[in-house]
Residue frames as qw, qx, qy, qz and C-alpha x, y, z in Angstrom:
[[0.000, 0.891, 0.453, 0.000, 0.00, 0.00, 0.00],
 [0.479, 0.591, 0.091, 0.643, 1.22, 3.41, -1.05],
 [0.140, -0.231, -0.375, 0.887, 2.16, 6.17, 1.72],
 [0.293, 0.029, -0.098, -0.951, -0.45, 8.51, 0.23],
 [0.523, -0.298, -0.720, -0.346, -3.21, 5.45, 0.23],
 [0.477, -0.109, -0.659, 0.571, -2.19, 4.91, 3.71],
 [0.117, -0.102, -0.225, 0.962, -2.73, 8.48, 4.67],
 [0.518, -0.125, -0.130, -0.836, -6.03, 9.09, 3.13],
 [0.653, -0.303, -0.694, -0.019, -7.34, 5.98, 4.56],
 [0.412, -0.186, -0.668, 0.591, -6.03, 7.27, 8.03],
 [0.072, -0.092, 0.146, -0.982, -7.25, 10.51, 7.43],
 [0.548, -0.265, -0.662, -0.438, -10.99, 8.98, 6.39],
 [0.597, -0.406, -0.665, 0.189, -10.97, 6.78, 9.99],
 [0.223, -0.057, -0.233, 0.945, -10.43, 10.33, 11.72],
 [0.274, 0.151, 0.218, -0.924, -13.15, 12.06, 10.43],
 [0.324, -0.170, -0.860, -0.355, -15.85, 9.53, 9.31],
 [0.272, -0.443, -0.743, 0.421, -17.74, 9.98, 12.38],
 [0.086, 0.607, -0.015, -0.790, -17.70, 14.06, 11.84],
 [0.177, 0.037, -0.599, -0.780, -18.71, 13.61, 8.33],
 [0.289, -0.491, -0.757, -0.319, -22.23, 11.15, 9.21],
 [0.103, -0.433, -0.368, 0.816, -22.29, 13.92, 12.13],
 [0.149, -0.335, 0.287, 0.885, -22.52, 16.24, 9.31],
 [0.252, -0.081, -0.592, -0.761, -24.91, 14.91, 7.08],
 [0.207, -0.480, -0.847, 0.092, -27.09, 14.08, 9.69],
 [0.068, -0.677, -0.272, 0.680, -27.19, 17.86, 11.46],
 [0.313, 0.471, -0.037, -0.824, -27.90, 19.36, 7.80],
 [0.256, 0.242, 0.895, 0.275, -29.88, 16.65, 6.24],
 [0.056, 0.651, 0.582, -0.485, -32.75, 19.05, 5.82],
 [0.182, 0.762, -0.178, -0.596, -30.75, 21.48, 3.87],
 [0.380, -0.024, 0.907, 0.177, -29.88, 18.68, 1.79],
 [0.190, 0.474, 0.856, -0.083, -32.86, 17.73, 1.25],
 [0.282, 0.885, 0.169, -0.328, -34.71, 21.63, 0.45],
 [0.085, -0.628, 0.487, 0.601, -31.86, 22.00, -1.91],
 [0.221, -0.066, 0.964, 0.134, -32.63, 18.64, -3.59],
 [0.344, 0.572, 0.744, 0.032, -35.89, 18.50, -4.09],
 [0.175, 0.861, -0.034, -0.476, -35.48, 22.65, -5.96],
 [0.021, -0.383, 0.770, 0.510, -33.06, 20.71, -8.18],
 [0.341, 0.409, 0.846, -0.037, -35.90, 17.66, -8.75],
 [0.333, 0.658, 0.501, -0.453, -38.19, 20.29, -9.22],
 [0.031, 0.691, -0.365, -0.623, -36.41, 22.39, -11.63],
 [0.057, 0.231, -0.863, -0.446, -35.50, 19.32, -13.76],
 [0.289, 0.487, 0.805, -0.177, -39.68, 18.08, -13.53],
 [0.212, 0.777, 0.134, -0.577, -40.38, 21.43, -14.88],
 [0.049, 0.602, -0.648, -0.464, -38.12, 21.02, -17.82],
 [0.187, -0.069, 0.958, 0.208, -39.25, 17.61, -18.99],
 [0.329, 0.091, -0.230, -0.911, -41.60, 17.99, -21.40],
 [0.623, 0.034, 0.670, -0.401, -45.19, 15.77, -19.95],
 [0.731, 0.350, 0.045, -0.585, -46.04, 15.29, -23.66],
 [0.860, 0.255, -0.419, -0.142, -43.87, 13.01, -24.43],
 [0.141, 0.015, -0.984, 0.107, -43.57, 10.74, -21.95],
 [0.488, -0.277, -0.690, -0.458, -46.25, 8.32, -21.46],
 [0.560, -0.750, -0.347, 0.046, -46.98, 8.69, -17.71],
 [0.037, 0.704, -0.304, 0.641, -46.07, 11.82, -15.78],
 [0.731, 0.010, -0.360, 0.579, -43.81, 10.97, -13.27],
 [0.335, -0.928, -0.152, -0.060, -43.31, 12.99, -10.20],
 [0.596, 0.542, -0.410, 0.428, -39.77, 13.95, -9.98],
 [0.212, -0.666, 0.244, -0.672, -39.90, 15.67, -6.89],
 [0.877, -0.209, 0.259, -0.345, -41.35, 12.55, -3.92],
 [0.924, 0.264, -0.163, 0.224, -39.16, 9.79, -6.31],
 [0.426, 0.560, -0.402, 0.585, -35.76, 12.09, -6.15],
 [0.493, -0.596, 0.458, -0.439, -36.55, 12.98, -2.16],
 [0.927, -0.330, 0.176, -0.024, -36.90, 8.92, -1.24],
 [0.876, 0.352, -0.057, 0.325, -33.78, 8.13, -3.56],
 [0.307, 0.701, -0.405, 0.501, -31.87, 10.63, -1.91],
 [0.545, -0.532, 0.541, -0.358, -32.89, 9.92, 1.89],
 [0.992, 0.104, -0.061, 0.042, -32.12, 6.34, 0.80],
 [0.597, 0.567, -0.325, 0.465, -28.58, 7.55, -0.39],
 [0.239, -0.632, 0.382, -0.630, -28.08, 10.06, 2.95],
 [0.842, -0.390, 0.302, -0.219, -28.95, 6.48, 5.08],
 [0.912, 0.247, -0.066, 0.321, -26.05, 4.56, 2.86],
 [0.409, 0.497, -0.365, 0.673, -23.38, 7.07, 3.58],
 [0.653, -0.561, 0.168, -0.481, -24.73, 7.63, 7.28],
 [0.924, -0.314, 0.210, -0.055, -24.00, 4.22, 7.95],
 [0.822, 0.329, -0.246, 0.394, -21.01, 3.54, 5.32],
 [0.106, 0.719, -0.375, 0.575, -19.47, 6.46, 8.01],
 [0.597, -0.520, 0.374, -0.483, -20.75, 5.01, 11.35],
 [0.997, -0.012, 0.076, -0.023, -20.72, 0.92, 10.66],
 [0.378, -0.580, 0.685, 0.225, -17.43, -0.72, 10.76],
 [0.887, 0.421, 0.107, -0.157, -17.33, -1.85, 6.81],
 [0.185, 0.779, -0.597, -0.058, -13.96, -3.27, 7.03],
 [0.671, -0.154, 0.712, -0.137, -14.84, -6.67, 7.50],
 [0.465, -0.138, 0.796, 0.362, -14.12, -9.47, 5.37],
 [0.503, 0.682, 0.499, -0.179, -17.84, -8.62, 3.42],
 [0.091, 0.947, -0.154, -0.266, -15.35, -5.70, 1.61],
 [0.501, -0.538, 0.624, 0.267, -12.04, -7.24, 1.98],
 [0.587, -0.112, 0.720, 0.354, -12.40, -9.34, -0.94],
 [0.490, 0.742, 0.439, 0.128, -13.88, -7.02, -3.68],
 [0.181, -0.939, 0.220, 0.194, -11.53, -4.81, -2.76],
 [0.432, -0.464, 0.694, 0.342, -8.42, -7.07, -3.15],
 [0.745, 0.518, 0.406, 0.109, -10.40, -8.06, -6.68],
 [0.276, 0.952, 0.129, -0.002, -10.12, -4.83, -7.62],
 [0.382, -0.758, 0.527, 0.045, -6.32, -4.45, -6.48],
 [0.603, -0.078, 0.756, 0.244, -5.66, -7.19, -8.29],
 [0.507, 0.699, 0.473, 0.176, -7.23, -6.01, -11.69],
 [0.130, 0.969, -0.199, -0.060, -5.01, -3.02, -11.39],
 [0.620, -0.373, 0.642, 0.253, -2.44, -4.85, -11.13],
 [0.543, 0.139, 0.756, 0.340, -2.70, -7.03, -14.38],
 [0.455, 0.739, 0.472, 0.158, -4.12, -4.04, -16.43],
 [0.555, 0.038, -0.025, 0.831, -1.64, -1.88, -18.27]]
């Protein structure tokens, strides 16, 4: 493992905790930002052609608090167990063997 891998890995296990801190205390803004983008990009999609109008807004909100509970936890859970370990070393290993 490279010194600079090393480091940002150490740096990661440092503040991982302060980061799902982080996106927990301003999920909200998140979120009101998020769904003004949704909205923006519902507005823009013309209804006549597609064949069922689709809320953008309610879809994009669950798909993001979905996301905001995956990185929550990828910060707080201990996902360095073996479940990881070995896609990881795949991957590591496919660099490897690809010029």
């Amino acid at each position: 493992m490279s010194i600079r891998r090393l480091m940002r890995e150490s740096a990661f296990r440092l503040a991982r905790r302060d980061l799902a801190k982080f996106l927990e205390d301003h999920e909200e803004e998140l979120l009101h930002i998020f769904r003004q983008e949704m909205q923006r990009l519902d507005d823009e999609i013309p209804e006549e052609n597609l064949f069922i109008d689709i809320k953008l807004v309610p879809l994009g909100e669950m798909i993001l608090k979905a996301a905001l509970r995956a990185m929550q936890r990828f910060f707080t859970e201990d996902v360095t167990a073996a479940t990881v370990a070995e896609p990881v070393a795949d991957i590591e290993t496919m660099e490897e063997t690809v010029p």
